[in-house]
C-alpha positions in Angstrom: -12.0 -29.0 -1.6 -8.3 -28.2 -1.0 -8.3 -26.1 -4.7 -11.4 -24.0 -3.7 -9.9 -22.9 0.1 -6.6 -22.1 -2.3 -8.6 -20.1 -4.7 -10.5 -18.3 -1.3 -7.6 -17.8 0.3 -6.0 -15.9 -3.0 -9.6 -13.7 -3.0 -8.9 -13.0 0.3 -5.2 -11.5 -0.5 -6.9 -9.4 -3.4 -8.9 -7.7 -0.6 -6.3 -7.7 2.4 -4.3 -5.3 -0.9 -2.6 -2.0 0.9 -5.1 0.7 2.1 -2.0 2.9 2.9 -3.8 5.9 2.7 -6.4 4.6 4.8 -3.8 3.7 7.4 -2.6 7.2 7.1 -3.8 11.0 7.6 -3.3 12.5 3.9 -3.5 15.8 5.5 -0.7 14.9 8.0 2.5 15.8 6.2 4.8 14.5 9.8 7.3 12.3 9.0 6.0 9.8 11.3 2.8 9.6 9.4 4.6 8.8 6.2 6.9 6.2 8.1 4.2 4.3 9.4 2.4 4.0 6.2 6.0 2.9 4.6 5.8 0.2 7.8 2.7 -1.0 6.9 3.0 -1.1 3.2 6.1 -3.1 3.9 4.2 -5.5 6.6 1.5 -6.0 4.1 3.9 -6.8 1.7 5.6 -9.7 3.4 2.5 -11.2 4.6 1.2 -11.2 1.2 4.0 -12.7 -0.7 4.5 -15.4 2.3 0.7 -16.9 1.4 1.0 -16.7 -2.0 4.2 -18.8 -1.8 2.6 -21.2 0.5 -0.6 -21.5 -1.9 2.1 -21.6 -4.5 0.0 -18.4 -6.2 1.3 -15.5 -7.7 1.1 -12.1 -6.0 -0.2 -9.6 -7.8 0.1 -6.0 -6.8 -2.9 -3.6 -7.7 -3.8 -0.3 -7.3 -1.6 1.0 -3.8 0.6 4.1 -3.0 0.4 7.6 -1.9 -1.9 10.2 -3.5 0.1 13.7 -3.9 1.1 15.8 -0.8 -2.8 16.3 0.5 -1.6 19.3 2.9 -1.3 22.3 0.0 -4.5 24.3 -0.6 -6.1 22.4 -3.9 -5.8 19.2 -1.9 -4.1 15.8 -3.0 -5.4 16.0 -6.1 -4.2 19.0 -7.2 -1.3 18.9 -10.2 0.4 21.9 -8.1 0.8 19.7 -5.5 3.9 18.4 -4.4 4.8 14.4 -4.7 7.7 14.6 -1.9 6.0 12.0 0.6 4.9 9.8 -2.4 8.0 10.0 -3.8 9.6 9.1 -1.0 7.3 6.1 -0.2 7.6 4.3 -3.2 11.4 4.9 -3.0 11.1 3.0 0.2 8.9 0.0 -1.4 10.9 -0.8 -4.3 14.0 -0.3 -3.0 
């Protein structure tokens, strides 16, 4: 019993991974909307590796981060656009 609430527990840190953008406005290029998805990539990131040392499991980062600067006319997606704030984030994560 003990091993399957481990290996639930560990699903549940695959789903809890960080939905910065969704914690964000893309289309907001403020500073303090880029801060406080730094903060909560950061937050989340702590949490994370705290249970997976406590279930003794490794943390495993997938898919997270910034998409390109949102706020120029072809959109985050667009090559032209600038990758300041994402650039800046993962600066911030990995430092």
């Amino acid at each position: 019993m003990a091993r399957r609430l481990a290996t639930t527990a560990l699903a549940a840190l695959a789903v809890s991974a960080c939905g910065d953008e969704a914690r964000t406005d893309s289309d907001d290029p403020g500073a303090a909307n880029l801060q406080a998805a730094i903060e909560y990539a950061l937050r989340n990131l702590e949490e994370n590796e705290r249970l997976a040392r406590q279930l003794d499991k490794p943390l495993v980062l997938e898919e997270f981060g910034l998409a390109r600067n949102g706020w120029t006319a072809g959109g985050k997606y667009d090559p032209a656009a600038t990758t300041a704030s994402r650039d800046t984030y993962f600066g911030e994560i990995f430092a």
